[in-house]
C-alpha positions as CSV (number, residue, x, y, z in Angstrom):
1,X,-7.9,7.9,-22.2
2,X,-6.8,4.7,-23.9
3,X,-8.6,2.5,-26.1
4,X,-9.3,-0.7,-27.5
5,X,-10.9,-2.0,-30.8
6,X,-12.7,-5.4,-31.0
7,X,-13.3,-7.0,-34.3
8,X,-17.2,-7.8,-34.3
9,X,-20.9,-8.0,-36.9
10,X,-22.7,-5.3,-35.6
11,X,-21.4,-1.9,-33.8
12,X,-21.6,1.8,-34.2
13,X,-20.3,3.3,-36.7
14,X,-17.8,5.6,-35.5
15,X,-17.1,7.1,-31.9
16,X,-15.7,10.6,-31.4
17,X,-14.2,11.6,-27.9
18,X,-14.4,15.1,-25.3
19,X,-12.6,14.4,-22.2
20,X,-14.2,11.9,-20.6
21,X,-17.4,11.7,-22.5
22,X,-17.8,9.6,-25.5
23,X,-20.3,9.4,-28.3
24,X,-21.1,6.3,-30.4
25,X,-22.6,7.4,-33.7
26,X,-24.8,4.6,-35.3
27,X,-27.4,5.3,-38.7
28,X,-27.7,8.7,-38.2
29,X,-28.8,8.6,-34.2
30,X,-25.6,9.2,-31.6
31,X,-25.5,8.4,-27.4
32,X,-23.1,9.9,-24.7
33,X,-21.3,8.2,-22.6
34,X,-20.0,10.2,-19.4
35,X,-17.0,8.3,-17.9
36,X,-16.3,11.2,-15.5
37,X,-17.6,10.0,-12.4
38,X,-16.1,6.6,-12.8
39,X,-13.7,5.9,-9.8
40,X,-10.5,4.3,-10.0
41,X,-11.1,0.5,-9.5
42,X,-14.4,1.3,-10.9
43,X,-15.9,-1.4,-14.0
44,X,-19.2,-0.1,-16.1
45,X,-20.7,-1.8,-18.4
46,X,-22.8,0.6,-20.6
47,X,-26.3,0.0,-21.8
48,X,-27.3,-0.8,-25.6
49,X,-27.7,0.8,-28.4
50,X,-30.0,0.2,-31.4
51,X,-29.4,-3.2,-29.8
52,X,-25.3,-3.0,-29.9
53,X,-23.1,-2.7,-27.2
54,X,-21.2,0.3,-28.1
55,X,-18.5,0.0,-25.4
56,X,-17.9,-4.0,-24.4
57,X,-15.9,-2.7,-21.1
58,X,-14.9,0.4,-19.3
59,X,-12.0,1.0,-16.5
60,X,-10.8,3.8,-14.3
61,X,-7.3,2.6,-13.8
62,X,-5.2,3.6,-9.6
63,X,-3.4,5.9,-12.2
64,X,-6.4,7.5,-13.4
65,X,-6.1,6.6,-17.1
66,X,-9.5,5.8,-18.5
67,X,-9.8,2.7,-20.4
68,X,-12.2,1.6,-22.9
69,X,-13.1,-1.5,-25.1
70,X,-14.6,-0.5,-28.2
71,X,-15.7,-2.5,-31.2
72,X,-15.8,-1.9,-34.7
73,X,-17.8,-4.3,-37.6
74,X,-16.2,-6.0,-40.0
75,X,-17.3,-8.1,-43.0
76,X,-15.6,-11.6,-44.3
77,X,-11.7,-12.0,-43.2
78,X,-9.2,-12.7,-40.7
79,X,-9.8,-9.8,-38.0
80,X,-8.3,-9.0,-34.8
81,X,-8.3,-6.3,-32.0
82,X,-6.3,-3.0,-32.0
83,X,-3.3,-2.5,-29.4
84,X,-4.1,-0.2,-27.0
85,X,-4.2,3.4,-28.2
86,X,-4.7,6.7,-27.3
87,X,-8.1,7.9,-27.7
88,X,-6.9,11.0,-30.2
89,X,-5.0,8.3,-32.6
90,X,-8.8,6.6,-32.6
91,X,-9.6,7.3,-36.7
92,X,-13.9,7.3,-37.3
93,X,-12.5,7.5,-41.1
94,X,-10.0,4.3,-40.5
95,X,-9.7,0.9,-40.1
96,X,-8.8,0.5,-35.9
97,X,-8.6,-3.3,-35.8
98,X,-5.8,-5.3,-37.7
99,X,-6.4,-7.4,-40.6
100,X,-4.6,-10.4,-41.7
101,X,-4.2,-10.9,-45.3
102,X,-2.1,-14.0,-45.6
103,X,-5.0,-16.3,-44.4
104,X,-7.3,-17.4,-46.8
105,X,-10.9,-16.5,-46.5
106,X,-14.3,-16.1,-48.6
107,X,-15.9,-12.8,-49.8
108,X,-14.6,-9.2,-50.1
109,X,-13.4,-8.1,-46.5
110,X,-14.6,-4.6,-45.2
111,X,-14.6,-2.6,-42.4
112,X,-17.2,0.0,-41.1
113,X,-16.0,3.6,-40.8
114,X,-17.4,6.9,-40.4
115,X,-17.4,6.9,-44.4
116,X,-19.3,3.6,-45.0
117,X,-17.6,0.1,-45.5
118,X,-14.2,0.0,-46.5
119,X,-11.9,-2.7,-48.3
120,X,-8.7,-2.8,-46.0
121,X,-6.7,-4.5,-49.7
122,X,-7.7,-1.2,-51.5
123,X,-6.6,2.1,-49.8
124,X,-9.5,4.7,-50.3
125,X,-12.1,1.9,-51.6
126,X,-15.5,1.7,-50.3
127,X,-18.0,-1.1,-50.5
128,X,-21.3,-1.1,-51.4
């Protein structure tokens, strides 16, 4: 399975994998997502959670690789998407989209983890 992470306000707060089955974890509450019976060719697009779109695409590729658009929220900064990745190098504890520093911007950037929000300038650092 590969993945993608969007840059966006609101999303779950972390996503763990099994196979083809994934879980968005969100305040507490979690959904499955089977993937399994997705064809190649096949497109999904999943229904909401908490009133979030957990996964924003999903995709059985001729090969059979599964691929999935995820998103992760982020506060105040200059955020873009991940690469593509393997679902294991997905971290719920980490930071999966990139960051830009060099651009100016207002407010104390953070990202939502599986530990609360973190400052990506401050290894370790969590917001309040």
């Amino acid at each position: 399975m590969k993945v993608q992470v969007l840059a966006v306000a609101v999303a779950p707060d972390y996503y763990t994998f099994a196979g083809d089955v994934v879980t968005a974890h969100l305040d507490g509450g979690s959904k499955e997502y089977d993937f399994g019976p997705l064809e190649p060719g096949d497109q999904v697009t999943v229904e909401l959670m908490g009133g979030v779109a957990p996964i924003r695409k999903a995709t059985r590729l001729e090969d059979g690789t599964l691929e999935l658009v995820l998103v992760q929220a982020v506060g105040p900064g200059h955020w873009s998407e991940s690469g593509w990745m393997d679902a294991g190098d997905y971290d719920p504890d980490g930071i999966n989209v990139e960051f830009n520093p060099a651009i100016d911007w207002d407010g104390q950037p953070k990202a939502k983890t599986r530990q609360g929000w973190v400052n990506p300038l401050k290894s370790g650092s969590f917001v309040a």
